[in-house]
MIFIKE-741921 format. One record per residue (C-alpha): residue in one letter; x, z, y. Coordinates in steps of 0.2 Angstrom, whole numbers, padded with zeros to 4 digits, always signed. Example, Ala and Ser with C-alpha at 12.3 -4.5 7.8 and 13.67 -1.06 7.14 Angstrom:
BEGIN
A+0062+0039-0022 S+0068+0036-0005 
//
This chain:
BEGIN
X-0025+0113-0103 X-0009+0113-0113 X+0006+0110-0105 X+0022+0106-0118 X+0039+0101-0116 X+0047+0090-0130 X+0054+0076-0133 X+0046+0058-0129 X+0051+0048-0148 X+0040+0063-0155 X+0025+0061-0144 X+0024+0040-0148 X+0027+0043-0166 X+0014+0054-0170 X+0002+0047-0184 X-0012+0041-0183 X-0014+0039-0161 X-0019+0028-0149 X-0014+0029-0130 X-0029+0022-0121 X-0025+0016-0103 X-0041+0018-0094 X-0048+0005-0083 X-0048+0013-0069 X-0029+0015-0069 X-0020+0006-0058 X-0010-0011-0064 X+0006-0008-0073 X+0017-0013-0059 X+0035-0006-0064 X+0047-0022-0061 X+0065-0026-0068 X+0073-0014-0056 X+0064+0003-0063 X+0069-0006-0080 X+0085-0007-0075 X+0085+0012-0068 X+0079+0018-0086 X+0090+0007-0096 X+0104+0016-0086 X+0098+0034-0089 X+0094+0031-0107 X+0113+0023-0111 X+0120+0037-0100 X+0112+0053-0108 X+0115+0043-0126 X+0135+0044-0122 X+0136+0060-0118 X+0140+0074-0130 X+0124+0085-0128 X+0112+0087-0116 X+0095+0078-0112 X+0087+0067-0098 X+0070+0073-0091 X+0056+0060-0087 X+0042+0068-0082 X+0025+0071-0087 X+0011+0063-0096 X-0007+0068-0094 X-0021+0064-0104 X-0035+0068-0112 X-0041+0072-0129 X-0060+0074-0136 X-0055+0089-0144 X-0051+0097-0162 X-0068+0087-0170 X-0065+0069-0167 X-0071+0058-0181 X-0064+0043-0176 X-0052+0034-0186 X-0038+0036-0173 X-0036+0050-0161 X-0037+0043-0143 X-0026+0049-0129 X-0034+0043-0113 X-0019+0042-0102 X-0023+0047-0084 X-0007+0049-0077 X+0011+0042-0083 X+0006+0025-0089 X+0020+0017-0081 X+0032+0026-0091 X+0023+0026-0106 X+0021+0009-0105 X+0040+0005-0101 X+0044+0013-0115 X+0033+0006-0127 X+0041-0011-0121 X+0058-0008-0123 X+0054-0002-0140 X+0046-0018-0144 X+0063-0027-0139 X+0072-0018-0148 X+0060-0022-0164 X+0063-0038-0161 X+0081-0038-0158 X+0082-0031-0176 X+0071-0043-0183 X+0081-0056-0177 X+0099-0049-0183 X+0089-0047-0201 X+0090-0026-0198 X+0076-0026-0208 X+0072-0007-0214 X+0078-0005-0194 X+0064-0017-0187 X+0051-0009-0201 X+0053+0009-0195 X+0050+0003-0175 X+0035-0006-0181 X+0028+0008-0190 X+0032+0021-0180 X+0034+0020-0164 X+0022+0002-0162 X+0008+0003-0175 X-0004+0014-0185 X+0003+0007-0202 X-0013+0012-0211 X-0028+0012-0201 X-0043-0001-0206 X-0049-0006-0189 X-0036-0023-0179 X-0040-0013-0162 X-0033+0002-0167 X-0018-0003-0174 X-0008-0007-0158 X-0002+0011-0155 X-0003+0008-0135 X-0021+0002-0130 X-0021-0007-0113 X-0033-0016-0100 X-0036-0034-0102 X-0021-0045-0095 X-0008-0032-0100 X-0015-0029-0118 X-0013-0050-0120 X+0004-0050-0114 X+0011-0035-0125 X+0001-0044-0140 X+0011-0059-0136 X+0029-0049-0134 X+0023-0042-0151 X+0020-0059-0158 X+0033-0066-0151 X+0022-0080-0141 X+0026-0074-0124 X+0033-0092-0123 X+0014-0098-0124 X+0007-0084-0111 X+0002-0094-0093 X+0001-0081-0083 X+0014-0070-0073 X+0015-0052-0082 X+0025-0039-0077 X+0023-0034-0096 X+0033-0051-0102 X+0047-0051-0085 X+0051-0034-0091 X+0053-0037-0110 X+0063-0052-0105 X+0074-0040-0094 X+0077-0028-0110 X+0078-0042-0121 X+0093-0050-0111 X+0102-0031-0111 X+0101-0027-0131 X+0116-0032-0143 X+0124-0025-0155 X+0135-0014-0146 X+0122-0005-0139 X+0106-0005-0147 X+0110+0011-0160 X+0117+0019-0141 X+0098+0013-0136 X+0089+0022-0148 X+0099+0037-0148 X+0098+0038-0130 X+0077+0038-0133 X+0076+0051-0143 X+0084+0063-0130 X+0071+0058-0117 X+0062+0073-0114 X+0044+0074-0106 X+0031+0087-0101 X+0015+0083-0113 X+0000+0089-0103 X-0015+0088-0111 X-0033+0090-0106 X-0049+0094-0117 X-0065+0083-0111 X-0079+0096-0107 X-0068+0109-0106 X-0055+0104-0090 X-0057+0094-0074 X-0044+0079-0075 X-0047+0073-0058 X-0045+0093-0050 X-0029+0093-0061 X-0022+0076-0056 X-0026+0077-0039 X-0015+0094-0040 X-0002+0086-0048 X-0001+0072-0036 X-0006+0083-0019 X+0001+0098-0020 X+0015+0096-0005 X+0026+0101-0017 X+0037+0090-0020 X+0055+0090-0017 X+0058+0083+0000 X+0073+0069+0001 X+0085+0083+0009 X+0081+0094-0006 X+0083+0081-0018 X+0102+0075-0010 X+0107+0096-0008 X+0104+0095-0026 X+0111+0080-0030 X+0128+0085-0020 X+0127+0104-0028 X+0121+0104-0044 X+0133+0099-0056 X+0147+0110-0047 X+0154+0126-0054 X+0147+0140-0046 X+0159+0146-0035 X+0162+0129-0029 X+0144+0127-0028 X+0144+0142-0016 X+0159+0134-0008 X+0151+0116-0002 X+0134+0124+0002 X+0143+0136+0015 X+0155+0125+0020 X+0145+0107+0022 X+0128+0110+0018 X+0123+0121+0027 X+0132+0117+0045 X+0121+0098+0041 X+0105+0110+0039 X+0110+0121+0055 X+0111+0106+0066 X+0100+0095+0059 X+0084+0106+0066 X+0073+0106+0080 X+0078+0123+0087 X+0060+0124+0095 X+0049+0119+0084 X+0061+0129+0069 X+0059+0111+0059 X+0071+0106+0048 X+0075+0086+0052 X+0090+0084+0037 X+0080+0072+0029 X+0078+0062+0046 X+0098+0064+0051 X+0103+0057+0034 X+0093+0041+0035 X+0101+0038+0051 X+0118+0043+0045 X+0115+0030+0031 X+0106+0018+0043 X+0124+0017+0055 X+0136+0015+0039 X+0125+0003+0029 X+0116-0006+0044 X+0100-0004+0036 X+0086+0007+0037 X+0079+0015+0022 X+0063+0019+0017 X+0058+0036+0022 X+0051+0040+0004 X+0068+0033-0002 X+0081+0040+0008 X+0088+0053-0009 X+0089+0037-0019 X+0097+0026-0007 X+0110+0042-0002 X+0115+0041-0021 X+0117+0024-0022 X+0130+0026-0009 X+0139+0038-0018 X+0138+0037-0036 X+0156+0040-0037 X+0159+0058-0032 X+0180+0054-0029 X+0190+0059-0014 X+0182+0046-0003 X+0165+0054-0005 X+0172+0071+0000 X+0177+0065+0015 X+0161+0056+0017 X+0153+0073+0015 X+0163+0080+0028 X+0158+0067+0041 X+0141+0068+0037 X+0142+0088+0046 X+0152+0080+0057 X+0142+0069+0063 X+0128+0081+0061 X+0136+0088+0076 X+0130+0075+0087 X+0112+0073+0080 X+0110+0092+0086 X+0114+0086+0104 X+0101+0071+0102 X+0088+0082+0092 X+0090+0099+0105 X+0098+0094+0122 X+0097+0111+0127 X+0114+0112+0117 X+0124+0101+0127 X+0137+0108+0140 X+0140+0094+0150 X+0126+0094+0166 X+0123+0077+0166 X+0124+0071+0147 X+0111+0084+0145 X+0101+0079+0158 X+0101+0058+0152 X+0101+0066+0132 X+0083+0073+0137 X+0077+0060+0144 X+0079+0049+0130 X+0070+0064+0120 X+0056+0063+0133 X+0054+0045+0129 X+0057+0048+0111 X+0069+0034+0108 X+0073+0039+0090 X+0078+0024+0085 X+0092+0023+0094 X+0101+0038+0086 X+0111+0030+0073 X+0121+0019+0085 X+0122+0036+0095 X+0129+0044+0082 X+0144+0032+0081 X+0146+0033+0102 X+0147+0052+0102 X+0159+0051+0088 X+0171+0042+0098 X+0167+0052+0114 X+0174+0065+0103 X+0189+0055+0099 X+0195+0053+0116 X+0189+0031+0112 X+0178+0034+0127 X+0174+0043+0144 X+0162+0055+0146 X+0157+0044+0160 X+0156+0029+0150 X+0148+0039+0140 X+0133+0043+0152 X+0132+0026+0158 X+0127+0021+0139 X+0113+0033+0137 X+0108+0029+0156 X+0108+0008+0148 X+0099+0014+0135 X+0083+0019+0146 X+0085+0005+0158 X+0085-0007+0142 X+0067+0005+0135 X+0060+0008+0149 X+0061-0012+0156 X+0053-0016+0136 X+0041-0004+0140 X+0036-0009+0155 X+0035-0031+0151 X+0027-0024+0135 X+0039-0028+0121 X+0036-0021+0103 X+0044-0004+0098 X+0047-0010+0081 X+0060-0024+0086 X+0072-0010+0092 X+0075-0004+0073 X+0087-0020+0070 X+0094-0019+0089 X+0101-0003+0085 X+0104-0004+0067 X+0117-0014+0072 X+0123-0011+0089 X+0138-0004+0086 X+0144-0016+0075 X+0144-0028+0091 X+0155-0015+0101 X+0173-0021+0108 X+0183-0003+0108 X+0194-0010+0123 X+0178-0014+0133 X+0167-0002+0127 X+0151-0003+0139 X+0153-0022+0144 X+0153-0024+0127 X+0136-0014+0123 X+0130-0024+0138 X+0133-0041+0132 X+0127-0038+0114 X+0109-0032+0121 X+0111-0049+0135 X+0112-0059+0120 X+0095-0053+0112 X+0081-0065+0112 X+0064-0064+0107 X+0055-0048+0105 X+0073-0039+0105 X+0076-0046+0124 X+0081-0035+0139 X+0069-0040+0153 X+0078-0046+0168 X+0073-0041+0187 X+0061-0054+0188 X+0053-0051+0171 X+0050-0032+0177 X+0045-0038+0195 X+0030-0050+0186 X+0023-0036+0174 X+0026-0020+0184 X+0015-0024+0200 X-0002-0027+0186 X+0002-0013+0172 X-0009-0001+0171 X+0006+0015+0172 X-0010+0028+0174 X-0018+0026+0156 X-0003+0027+0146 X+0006+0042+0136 X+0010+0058+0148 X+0027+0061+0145 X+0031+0040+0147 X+0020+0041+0165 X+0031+0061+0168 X+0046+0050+0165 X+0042+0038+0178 X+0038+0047+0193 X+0051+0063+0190 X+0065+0048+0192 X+0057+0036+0204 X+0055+0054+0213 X+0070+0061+0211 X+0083+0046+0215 X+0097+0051+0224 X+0088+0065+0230 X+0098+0083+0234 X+0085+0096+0230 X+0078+0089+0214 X+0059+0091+0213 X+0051+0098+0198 X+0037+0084+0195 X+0032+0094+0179 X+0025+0108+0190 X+0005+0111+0185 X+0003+0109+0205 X+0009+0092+0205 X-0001+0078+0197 X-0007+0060+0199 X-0015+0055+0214 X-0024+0037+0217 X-0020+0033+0234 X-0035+0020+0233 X-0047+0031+0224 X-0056+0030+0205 X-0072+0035+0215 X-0070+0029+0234 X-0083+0036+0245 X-0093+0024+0255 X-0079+0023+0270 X-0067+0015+0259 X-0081+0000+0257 X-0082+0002+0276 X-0064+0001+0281 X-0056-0012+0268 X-0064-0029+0269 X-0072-0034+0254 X-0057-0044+0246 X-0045-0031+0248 X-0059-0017+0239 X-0062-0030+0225 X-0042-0031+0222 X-0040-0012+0222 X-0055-0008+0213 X-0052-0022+0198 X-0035-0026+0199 X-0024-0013+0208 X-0032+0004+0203 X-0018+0010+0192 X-0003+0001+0195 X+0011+0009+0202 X+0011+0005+0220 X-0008+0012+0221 X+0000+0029+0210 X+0009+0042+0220 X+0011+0063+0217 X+0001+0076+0225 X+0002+0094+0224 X-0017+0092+0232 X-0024+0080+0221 X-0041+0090+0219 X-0042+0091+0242 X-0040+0073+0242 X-0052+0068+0228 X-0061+0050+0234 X-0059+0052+0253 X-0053+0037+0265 X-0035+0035+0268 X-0037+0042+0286 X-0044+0057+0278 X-0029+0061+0266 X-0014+0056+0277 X-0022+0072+0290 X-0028+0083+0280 X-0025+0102+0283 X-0039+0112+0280 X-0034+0130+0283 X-0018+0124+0289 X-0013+0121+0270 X-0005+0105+0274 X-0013+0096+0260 X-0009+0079+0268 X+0004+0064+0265 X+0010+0068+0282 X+0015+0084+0276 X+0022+0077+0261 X+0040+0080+0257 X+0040+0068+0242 X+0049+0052+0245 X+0033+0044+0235 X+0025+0049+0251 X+0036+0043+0263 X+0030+0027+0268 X+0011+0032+0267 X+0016+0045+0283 X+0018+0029+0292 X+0002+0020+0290 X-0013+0020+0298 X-0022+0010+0283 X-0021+0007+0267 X-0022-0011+0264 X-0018-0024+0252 X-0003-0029+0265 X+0001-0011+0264 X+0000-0008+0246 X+0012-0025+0243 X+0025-0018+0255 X+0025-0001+0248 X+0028-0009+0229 X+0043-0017+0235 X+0050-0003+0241 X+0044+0007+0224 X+0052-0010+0214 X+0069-0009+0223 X+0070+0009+0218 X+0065+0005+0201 X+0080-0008+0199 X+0091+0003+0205 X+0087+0018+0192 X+0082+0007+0178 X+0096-0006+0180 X+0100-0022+0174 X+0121-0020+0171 X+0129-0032+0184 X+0141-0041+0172 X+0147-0058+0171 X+0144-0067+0153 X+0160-0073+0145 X+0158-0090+0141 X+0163-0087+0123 X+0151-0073+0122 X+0136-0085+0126 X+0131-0088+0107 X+0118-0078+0103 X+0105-0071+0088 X+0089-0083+0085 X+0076-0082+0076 X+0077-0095+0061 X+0062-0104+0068 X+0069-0107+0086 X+0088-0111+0076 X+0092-0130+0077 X+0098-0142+0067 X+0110-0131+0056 X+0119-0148+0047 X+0137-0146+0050 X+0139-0131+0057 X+0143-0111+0050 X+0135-0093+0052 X+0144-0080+0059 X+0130-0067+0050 X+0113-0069+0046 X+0101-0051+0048 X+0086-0051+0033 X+0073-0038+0034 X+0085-0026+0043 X+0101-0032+0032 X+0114-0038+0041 X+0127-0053+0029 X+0143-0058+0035 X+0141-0074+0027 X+0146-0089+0034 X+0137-0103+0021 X+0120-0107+0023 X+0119-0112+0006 X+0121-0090+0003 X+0110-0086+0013 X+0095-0100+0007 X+0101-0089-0009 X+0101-0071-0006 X+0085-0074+0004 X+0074-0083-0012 X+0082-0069-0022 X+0077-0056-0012 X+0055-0064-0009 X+0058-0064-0029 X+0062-0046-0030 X+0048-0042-0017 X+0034-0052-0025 X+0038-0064-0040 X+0021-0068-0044 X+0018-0077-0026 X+0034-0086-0027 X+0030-0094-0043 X+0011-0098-0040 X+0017-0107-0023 X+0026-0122-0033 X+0018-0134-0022 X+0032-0124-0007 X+0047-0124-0020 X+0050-0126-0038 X+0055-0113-0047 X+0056-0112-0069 X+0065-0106-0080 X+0068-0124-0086 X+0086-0128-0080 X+0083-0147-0085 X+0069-0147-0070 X+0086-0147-0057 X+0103-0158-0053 X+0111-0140-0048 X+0099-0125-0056 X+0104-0108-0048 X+0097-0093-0056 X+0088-0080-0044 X+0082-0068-0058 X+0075-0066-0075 X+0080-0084-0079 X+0069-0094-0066 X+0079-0106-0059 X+0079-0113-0043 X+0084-0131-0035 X+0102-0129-0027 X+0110-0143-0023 X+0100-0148-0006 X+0106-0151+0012 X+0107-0137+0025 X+0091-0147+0034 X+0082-0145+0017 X+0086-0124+0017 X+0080-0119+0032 X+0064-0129+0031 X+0062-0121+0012 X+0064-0105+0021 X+0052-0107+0034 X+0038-0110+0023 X+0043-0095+0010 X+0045-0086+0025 X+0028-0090+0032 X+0019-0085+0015 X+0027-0069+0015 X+0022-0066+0033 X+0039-0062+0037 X+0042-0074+0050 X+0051-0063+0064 X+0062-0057+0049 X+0078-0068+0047 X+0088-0069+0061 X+0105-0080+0061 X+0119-0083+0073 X+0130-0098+0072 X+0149-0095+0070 X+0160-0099+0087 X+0173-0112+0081 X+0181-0116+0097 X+0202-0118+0095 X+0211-0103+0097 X+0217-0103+0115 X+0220-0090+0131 X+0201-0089+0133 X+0195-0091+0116 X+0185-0076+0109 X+0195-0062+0105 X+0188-0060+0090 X+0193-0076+0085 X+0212-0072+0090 X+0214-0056+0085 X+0208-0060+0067 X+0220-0077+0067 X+0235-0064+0073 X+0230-0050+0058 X+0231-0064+0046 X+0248-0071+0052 X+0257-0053+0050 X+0248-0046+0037 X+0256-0059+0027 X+0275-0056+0035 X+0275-0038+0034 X+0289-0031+0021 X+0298-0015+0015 X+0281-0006+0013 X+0266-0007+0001 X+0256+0000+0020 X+0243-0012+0022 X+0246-0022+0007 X+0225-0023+0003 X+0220-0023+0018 X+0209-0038+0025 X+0211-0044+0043 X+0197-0040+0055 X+0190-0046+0073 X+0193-0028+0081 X+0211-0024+0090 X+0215-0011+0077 X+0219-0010+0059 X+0220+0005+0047 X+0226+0009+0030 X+0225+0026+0022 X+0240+0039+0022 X+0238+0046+0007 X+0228+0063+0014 X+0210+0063+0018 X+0207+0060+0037 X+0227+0054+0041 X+0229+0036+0042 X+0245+0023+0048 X+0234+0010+0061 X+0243-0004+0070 X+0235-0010+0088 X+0235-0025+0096 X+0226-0027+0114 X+0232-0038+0129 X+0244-0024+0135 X+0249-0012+0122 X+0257-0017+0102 X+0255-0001+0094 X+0261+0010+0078 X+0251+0026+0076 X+0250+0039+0063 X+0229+0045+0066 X+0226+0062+0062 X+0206+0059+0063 X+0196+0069+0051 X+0179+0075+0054 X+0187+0093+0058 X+0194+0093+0074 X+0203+0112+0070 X+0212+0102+0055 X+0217+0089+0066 X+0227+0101+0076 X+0232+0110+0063 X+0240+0094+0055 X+0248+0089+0071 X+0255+0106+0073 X+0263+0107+0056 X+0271+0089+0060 X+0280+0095+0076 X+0287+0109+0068 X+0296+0094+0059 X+0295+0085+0076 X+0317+0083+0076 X+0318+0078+0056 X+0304+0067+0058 X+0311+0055+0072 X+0330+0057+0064 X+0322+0048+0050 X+0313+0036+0060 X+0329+0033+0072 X+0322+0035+0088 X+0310+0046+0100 X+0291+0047+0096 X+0277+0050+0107 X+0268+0064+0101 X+0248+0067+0109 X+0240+0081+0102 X+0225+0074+0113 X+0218+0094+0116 X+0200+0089+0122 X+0197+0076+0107 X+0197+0077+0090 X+0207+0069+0086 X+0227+0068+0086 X+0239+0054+0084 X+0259+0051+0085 X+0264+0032+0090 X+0278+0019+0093 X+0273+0005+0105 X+0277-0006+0116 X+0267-0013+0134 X+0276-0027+0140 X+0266-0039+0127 X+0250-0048+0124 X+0240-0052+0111 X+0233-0068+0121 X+0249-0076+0124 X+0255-0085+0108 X+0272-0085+0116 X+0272-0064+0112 X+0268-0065+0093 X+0285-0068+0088 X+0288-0051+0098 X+0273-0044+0092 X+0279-0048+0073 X+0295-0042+0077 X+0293-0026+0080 X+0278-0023+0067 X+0289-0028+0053 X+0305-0017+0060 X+0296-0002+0064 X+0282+0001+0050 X+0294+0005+0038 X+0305+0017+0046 X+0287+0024+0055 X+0282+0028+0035 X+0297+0033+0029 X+0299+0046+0044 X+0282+0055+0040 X+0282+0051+0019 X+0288+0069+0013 X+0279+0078+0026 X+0261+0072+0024 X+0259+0079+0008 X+0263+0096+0014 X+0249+0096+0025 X+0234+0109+0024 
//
């Protein structure tokens, strides 16, 4: 084996070769967006003033130093795609210079890098040799009849793709770009080395960069050193210390950044492409994605409390924190995220706080228990916190998971009641059965009992294997129902520290027993499980339906279902695009695609963005499914052609109707039916009772466009939520105005991720505290806010209210009086701040 590094226009040029794709190879299935990807890189690295961009490696194989072929094949057994793409966009750019009568230009990419110019033999001509389908449709690209080729082909989509992106102004910044692609040539001698031992080594080694590896790199690399030393101690490596299991000594940075990512982008990426979906986010490395960096440790703070409990102060957060551990409910750690955040802000209680996680296992545990899927929670969380009201924080939360439908419901009493007196609660995972009993157990009980003891286990009151006086005492319906119906259900289920005693003996037997006086009976029980059997003298079907209701009221009581009375303008809800009605007429509020959410309100964009989208994911069965939808390249085929990609072409000008049942059908060929998820928009008039989010938008509107004497807020949009924030001209300060039913409020926020900067800021400020409110004209209220981390200093006024239209000119008033003076009074002393 030869392993060489050089760069990739001398490896295709070389006289005289042929790349063979083997057919054992899988399909060349790059699309346009890995073209688009290498288009970028290759005009990027052309641009700069030196330097190279690396590729990767090609492997292959070579029959060695006494070949007599006419051409010397190089049987490609790994980086065909590549190769391939490359070999493409050098056939667009041969023809683009074709075209534009660059002769000698078009001549030399023929000859070198596309052909064997003087071989003898037609099949060794073609410098890249390539199974069936794909060798047709390069031919056809070289011929120029792509036009004539039937079938689909990545091949011709992706020629297409760079034939659309070459001009004039870029094709010499094309080619140069090429010939600073660097590779690492690998090549293997038949005979003499084992190409499947080494690809397999390549390909399986567990050596490859992880996605937290890859973003450390990505945020470190192209530093100075000293800075590089700087960021590592001072962000990256806080986010690697608290994003760890502390007992297992496993880092989790990979898992805290997708569901850092998931909270801010409301959608989940793909564990394999969490690195590439973190530099999408921030390909612009300004002063906005510094102070991203520093609330990724920030936050990173919290994930250490969700990932180790142990950590957490507060009795009873770490008490509900573990429990959601137990149970594993991962899922919902981005929208957990955001709700410690503003615990830490001071936005909300630690009370409210518990309440949250304590709604989070009733609405988990209830799924678990009616038997609801796992996987619809990734979009319920995703985004949750984007439903949140901040001035009712927890109602809020409630309503949003009220509103949830389908196989994101939460399952009422009755619901529970139906599916918990038949589920089987014995035969399922041991730390979701630990779960149950250590709280069913341990309900407002004083001395709390330790129900992971060894010495206490599961103990069938009804037994797996009755003896022959169970048949003797239960008449024979009751032993049928026990026996087939009601062995492991709750109510038949209690805890022993004398399970082996007991074993299969009669109910009589087990209430009494105390063999050496070791009290190994129910009547000696102190468990509150136990409690009622002390009292029987039987155990009976009538017993056993008696003892589930006590076992079920208990249950509703720790596992609740939040006593709160839905708003009538909070009663529209998410649906499922197959349960959604007749949509003519009528607007979306949002639409959620495959874990997406769209604030769109058109149907028409959505019908859009979700063809668009099933293109991207499979062309091919898009367009061999004409007989669904029609889709060409042919503009003349439609009144109101709308292009998706690549030129095909799709039918726009249809009614609403006509969308959704279009979407339906794609939907149901994709098999990604539960997968669109639309809520109509509320467009009741603006009144008292109508939806806040309704009037606080219609009043943000009405005074962004009155406010004057200030550039404050100038391109900032109106928003449902009561509060509205423009930047300050330092990282983490901002000037936020409030709106509520009570309070019309001027604030300057000192809220970046460092709660010791905070205080540092505010501190600075009331040095100045007399200047400041001289130049404002009047008294401030200063909150430093000690136990949050946040500060703020504010002007407001409490005897308004948002919902009363007769207020507003108040409201407006004092907005457009104060927010000048308010930045004027803090202007020369922010920029002192550090």
């Amino acid at each position: 084996m030869i392993a060489t590094q050089l760069p990739i226009v001398e490896f295709i040029e070389k006289r005289n070769v042929q790349f063979v794709i083997p057919v054992y190879q899988r399909n060349y299935d790059w699309s346009t967006n890995e073209c688009h990807k290498l288009s970028n890189d290759i005009i990027t690295v052309a641009r700069e003033q030196s330097g190279s961009h690396f590729i990767g490696s090609i492997v292959f194989i070579h029959e060695g130093a006494y070949s007599t072929r006419e051409v010397k094949e190089l049987v490609i057994i790994d980086g065909q795609q590549r190769l391939t793409t490359i070999n493409i966009l050098y056939v667009a750019l041969f023809r683009f210079a074709k075209e534009t009568n660059q002769g000698h230009e078009a001549e030399k990419l023929y000859n070198m890098f596309l052909t064997n110019q003087y071989v003898q033999n037609e099949s060794s001509k073609l410098k890249l040799k390539q199974t069936d389908t794909n060798s047709q449709a390069f031919k056809a690209i070289m011929n120029a009849t792509e036009g004539e080729f039937d079938a689909y082909s990545n091949v011709i989509e992706n020629f297409n793709y760079f034939k659309s992106k070459i001009n004039e102004a870029n094709f010499q910044t094309i080619l140069d770009g090429l010939r600073k692609l660097i590779f690492v040539e690998i090549s293997l001698e038949r005979d003499k080395d084992d190409p499947q031992r080494i690809f397999e080594s390549l390909n399986s080694t567990g050596l490859d960069l992880s996605q937290s590896d890859l973003i450390r790199n990505y945020i470190l690399m192209d530093l100075p050193p000293r800075q590089q030393d700087k960021v590592y101690n001072q962000i990256w490596n806080p986010i690697e210390e608290n994003a760890k299991d502390l007992i297992k000594q496993k880092s989790l940075v990979s898992e805290y950044i997708r569901d850092y990512l998931t909270l801010k982008k409301k959608k989940i990426p793909n564990k394999s492409k969490v690195y590439e979906e973190f530099k999408k986010m921030y390909q612009d490395k300004d002063e906005a994605y510094q102070q991203e960096l520093e609330n990724i440790k920030s936050y990173s703070v919290h994930y250490k409390k969700l990932v180790n409990p142990q950590t957490v102060k507060n009795d009873t957060i770490r008490k509900e924190l573990n429990y959601i551990s137990r149970l594993e409910i991962n899922v919902a750690f981005p929208f957990l995220l955001q709700v410690f955040e503003d615990a830490d802000n001071g936005i909300i209680s630690d009370e409210i706080l518990i309440k949250i996680l304590k709604l989070i296992q009733s609405y988990t545990w209830r799924r678990f228990i009616v038997g609801l899927p796992t996987n619809a929670l990734n979009k319920v969380f995703m985004t949750l916190y984007s439903e949140i009201d901040t001035e009712d924080y927890y109602e809020s939360v409630v309503l949003a998971l009220y509103k949830k439908r389908g196989s994101g419901k939460f399952p009422n009493d009755q619901e529970v009641r139906t599916a918990l007196k038949d589920k089987d609660l014995y035969n399922i995972q041991t730390k979701n059965r630990n779960y149950m009993f250590e709280l069913l157990e341990n309900f407002n009980n004083k001395e709390h009992v330790d129900t992971s003891n060894p010495n206490i286990s599961i103990e069938h009151i009804f037994p797996q294997n009755p003896n022959p006086d169970w048949s003797n005492q239960l008449n024979s319906e009751d032993f049928f129902m026990f026996k087939e119906r009601y062995l492991n259900t709750i109510a038949n289920l209690t805890l022993s520290g004398n399970n082996g005693a007991l074993s299969n003996k009669s109910f009589s037997a087990k209430k009494v027993m105390n063999n050496n006086n070791d009290e190994q009976g129910y009547q000696f029980s102190r468990l509150w499980l136990n409690s009622y059997l002390t009292t029987l003298d039987e155990w009976s079907i009538k017993n056993y339906e008696e003892r589930f209701e006590l076992i079920y009221i208990r249950f509703l009581k720790i596992w609740e279902y939040p006593d709160i009375e839905l708003p009538e303008e909070e009663k529209g809800t998410e649906i499922n695009i197959f349960e959604a009605g007749n949509p003519t007429g009528k607007k979306l509020e949002y639409f959620i695609f495959e874990d997406t959410k769209y604030d769109e309100s058109a149907v028409s964009m959505m019908y859009f963005e979700v063809v668009k989208t099933l293109f991207q994911k499979n062309p091919k069965l898009l367009i061999e499914n004409q007989d669904i939808m029609k889709i060409t390249k042919n503009e003349e085929d439609f009144r109101a052609p709308s292009e998706i990609a690549n030129g095909y072409q799709i039918e726009f000008n249809i009614d609403s109707k006509s969308k959704f049942n279009y979407l339906k059908k794609l939907l149901t060929l994709y098999d990604l039916e539960d997968e669109l998820v639309i809520k109509y928009s509320d467009n009741n008039p603006i009144s008292f009772k109508a939806n806040r989010h309704v009037v606080r938008h219609k009043y943000w509107e009405r005074i962004l466009d009155k406010i004057e004497n200030t550039h404050l807020f100038e391109n900032v949009n109106p928003t449902k939520d009561h509060w509205l924030s423009t930047g300050a001209g330092k990282a983490g300060v901002a000037y936020t105005m409030v709106i509520t039913k009570s309070i019309t409020r001027i604030e300057l926020t000192l809220g970046s991720s460092s709660k010791e900067r905070n205080k540092r800021y505010f501190k600075r400020l009331v040095n100045h505290k007399t200047e400041i409110e001289n130049r404002f004209g009047g008294q401030l209220v200063w909150e430093e806010l000690p136990n949050n981390k946040m500060s703020r200093i504010k002007i407001e006024i409490n005897h308004v209210n948002l919902f009363n239209e007769d207020d507003w000119d108040e409201m407006d008033n004092f907005f457009i009086e104060n927010l000048p003076k308010f930045e004027e009074a803090f202007k020369n002393y922010l920029g002192q701040l550090t």
